[in-house]
MDTraj code that builds the backbone (N, CA, C; nanometers):
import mdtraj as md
import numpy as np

residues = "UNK UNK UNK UNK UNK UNK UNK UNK UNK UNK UNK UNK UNK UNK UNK UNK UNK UNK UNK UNK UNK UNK UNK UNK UNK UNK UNK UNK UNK UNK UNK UNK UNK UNK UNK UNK UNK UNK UNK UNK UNK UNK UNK UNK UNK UNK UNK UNK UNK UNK UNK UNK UNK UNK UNK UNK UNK UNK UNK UNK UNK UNK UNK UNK UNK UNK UNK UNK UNK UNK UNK UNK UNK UNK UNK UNK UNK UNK UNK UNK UNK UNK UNK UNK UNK UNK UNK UNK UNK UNK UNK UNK UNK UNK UNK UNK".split()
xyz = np.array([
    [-1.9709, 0.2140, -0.6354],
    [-1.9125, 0.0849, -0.6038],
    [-1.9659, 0.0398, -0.4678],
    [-2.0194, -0.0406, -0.4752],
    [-2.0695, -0.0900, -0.3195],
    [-2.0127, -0.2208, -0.2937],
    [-1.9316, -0.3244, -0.3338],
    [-1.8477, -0.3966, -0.3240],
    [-1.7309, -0.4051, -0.3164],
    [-1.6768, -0.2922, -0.3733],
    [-1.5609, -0.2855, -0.3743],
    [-1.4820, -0.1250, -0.3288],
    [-1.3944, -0.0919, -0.3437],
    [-1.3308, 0.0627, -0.3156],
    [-1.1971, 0.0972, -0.4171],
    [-1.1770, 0.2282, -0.4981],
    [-1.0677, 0.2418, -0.5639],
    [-1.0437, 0.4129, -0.5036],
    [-0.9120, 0.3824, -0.5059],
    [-0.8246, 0.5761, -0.4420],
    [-0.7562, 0.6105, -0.4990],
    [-0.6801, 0.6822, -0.5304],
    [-0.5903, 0.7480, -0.5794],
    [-0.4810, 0.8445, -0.4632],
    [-0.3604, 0.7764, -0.4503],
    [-0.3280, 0.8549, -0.3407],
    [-0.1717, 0.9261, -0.3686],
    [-0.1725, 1.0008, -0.3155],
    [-0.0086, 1.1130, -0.3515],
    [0.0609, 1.1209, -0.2817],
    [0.1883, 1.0631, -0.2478],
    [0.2980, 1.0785, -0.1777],
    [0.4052, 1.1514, -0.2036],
    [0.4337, 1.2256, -0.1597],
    [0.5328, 1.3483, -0.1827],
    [0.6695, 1.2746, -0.1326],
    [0.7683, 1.2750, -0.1849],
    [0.8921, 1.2722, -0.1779],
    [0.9242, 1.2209, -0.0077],
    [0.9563, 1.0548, 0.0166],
    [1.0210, 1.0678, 0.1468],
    [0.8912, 1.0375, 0.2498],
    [0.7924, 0.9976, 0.2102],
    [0.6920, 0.9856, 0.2889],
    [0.6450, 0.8667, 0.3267],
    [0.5314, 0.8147, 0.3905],
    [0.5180, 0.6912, 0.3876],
    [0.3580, 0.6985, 0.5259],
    [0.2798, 0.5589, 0.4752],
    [0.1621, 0.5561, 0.4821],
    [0.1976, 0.5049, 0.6621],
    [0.0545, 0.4635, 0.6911],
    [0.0846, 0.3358, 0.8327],
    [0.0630, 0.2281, 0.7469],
    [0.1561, 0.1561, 0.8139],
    [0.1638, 0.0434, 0.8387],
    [0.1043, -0.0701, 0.9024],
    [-0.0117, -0.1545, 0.8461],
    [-0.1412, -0.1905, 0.8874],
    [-0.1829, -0.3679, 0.8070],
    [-0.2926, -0.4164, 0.8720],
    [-0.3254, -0.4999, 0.8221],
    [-0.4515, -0.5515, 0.7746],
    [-0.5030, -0.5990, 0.6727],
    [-0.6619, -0.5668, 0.7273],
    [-0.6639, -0.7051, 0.6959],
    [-0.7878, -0.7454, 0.7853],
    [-0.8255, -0.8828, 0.8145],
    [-0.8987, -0.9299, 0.7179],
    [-0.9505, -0.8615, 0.6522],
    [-1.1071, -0.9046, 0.5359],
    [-1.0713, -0.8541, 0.3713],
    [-0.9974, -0.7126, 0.3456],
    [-0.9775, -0.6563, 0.2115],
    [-0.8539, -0.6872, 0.1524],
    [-0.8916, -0.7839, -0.0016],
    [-0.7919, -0.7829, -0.1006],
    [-0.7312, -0.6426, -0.1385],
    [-0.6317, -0.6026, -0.1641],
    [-0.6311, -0.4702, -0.2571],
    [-0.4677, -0.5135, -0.3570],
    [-0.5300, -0.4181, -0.4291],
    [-0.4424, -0.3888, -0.5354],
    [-0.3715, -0.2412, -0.5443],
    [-0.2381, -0.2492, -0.5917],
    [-0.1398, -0.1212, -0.6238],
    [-0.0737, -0.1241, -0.7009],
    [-0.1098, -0.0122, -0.7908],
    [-0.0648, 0.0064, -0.9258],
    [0.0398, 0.1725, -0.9520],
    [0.1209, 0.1546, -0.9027],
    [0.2008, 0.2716, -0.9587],
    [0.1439, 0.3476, -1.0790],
    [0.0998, 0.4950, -1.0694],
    [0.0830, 0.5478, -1.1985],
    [0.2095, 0.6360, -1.2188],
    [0.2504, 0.7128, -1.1543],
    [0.3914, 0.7986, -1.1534],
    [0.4791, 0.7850, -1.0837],
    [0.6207, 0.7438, -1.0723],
    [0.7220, 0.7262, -0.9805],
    [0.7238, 0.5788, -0.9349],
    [0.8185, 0.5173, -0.8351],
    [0.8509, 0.4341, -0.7770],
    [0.7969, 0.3753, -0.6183],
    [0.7011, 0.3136, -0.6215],
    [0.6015, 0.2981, -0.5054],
    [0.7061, 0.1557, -0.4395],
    [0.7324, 0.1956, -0.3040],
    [0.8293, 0.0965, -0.2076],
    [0.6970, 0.0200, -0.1119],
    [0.6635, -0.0783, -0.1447],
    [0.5682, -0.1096, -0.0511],
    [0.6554, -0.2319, 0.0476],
    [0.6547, -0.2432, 0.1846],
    [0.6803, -0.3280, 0.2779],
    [0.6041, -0.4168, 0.2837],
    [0.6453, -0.5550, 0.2870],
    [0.4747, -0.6576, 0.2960],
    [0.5451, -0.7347, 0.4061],
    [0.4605, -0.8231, 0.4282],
    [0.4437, -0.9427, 0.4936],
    [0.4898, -0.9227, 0.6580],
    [0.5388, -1.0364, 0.7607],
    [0.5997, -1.0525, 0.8737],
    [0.6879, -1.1868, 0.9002],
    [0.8208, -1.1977, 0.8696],
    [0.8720, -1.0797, 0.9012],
    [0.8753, -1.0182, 0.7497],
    [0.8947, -0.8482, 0.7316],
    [0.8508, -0.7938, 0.6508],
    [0.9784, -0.7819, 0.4976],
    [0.8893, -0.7704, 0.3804],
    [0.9748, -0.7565, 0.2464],
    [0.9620, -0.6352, 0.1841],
    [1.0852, -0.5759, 0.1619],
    [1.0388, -0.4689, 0.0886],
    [1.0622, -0.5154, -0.0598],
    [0.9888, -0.4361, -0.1563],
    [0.8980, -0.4351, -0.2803],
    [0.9019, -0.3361, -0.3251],
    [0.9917, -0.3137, -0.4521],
    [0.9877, -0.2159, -0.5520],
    [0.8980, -0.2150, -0.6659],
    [0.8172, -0.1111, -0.6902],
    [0.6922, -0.1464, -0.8042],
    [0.6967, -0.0167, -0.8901],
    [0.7671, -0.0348, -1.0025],
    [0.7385, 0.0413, -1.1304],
    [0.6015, 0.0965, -1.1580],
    [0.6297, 0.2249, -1.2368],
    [0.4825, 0.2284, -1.2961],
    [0.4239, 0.1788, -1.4139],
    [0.3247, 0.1383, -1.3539],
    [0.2379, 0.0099, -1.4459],
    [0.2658, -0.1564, -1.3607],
    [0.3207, -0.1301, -1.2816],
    [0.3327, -0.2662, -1.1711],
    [0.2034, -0.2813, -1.1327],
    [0.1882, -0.4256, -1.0149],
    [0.0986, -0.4196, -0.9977],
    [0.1353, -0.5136, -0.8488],
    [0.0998, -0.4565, -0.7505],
    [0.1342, -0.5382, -0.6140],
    [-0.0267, -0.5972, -0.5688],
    [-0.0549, -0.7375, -0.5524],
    [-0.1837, -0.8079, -0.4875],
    [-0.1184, -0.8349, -0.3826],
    [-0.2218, -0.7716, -0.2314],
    [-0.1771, -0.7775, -0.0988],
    [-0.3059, -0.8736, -0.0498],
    [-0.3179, -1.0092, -0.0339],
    [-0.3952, -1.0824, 0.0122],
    [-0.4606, -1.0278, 0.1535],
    [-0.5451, -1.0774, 0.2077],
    [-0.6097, -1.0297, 0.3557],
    [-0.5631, -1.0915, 0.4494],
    [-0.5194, -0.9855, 0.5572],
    [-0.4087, -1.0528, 0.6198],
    [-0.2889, -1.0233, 0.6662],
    [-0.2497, -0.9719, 0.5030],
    [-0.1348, -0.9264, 0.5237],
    [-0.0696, -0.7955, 0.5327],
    [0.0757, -0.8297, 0.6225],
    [0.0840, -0.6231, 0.6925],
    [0.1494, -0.5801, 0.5749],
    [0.1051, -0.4432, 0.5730],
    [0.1249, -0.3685, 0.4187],
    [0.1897, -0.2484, 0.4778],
    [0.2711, -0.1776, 0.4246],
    [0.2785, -0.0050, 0.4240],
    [0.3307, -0.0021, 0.3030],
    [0.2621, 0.1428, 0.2299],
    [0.3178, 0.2169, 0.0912],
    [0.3599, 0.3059, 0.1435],
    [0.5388, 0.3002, 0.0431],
    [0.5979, 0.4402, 0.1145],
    [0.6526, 0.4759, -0.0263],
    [0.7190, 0.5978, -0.0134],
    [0.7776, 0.6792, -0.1191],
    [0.9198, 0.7092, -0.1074],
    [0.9952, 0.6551, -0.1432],
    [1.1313, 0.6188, -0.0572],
    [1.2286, 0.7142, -0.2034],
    [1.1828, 0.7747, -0.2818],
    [1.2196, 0.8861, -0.4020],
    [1.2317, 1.0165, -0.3575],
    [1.2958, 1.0692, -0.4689],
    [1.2851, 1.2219, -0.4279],
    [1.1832, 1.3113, -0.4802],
    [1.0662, 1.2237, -0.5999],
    [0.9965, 1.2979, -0.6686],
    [0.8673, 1.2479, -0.5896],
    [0.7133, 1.3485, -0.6140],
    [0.6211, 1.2544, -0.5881],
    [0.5540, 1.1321, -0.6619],
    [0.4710, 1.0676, -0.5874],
    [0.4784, 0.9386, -0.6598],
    [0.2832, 0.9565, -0.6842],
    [0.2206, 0.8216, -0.7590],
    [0.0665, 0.8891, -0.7130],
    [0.0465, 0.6597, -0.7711],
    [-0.0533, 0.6616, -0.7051],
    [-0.0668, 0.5384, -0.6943],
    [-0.2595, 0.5163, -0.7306],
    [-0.2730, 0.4297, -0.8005],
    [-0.4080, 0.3980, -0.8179],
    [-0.4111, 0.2546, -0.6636],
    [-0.5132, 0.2755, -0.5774],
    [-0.4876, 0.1340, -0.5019],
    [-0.7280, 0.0614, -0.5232],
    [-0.6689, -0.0282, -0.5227],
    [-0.8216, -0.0942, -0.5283],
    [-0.8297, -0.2518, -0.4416],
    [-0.9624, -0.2032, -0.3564],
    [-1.0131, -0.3454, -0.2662],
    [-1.0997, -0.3524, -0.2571],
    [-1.1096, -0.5064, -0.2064],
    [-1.2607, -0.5987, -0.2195],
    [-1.2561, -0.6804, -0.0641],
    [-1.3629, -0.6536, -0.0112],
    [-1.4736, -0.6205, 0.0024],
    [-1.4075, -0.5179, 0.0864],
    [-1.5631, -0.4311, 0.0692],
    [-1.5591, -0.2611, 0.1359],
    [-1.6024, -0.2969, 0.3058],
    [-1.4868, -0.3087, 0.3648],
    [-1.4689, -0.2970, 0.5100],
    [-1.4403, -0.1771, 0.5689],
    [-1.4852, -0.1191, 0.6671],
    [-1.4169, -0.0287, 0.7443],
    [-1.4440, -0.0321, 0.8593],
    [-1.2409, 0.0457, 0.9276],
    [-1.2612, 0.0607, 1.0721],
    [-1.1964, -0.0985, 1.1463],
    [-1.2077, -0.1885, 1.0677],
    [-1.1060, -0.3267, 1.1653],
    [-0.9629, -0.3638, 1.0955],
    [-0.8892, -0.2548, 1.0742],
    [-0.7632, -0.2720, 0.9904],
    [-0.6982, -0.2704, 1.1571],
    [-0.5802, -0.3344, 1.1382],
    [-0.5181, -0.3450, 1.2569],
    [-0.3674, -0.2377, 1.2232],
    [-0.3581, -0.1643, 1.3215],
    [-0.2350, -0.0675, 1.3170],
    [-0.1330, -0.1076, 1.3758],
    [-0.0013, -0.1408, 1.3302],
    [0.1374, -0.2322, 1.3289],
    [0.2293, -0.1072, 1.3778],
    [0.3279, -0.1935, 1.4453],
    [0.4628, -0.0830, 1.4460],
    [0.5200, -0.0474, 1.2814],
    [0.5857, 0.0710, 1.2720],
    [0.6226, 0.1533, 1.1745],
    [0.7435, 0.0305, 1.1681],
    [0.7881, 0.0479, 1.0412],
    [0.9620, -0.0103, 0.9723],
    [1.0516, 0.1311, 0.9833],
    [1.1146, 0.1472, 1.0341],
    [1.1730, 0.2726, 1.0495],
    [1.2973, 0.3007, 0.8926],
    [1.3334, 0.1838, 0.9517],
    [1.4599, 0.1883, 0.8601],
    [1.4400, 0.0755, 0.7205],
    [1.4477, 0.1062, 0.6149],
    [1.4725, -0.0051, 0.4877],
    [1.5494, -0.0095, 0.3991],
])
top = md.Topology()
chain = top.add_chain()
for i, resn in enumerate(residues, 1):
    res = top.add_residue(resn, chain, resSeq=i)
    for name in ("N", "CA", "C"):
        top.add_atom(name, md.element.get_by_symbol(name[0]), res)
traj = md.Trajectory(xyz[None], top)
């Protein structure tokens, strides 16, 4: 893929990503197992996404995926265009 980027990422029970923004990459999040809590926007929304959901986070906007379950969760995420290194790092949401 040289345009674009896809991950696969695993959150264990109670966990949660940073909280960030990127200036240039669309991405997409797709719950494959469990209940993915993603925080968006400013001021910020939290977002419950089933599996087989599908969350579009425009560029721009502040994102964190967290795992707010007791099981682990595993998430397919995919973005366009392949930037790295100018994501901007936000204060944490402590509480939701």
């Amino acid at each position: 893929m040289t345009e674009s980027r896809a991950r696969m990422w695993r959150y264990p029970a109670h966990t949660r990503g940073r909280r960030h923004l990127d200036p240039d990459q669309e991405e997409v999040f797709v719950p494959l197992r469990g209940t993915l809590t993603m925080v968006l926007g400013e001021p910020w929304e939290r977002v419950d996404v089933e599996p087989g959901g599908v969350v579009v986070v425009h560029p721009g906007t502040p994102l964190q995926m967290r795992n707010e379950t007791d099981e682990e969760i595993l998430v397919f995420v995919y973005g366009a265009p392949t930037r790295h290194g100018n994501a901007e790092f936000l204060e944490d949401v402590e509480s939701i």
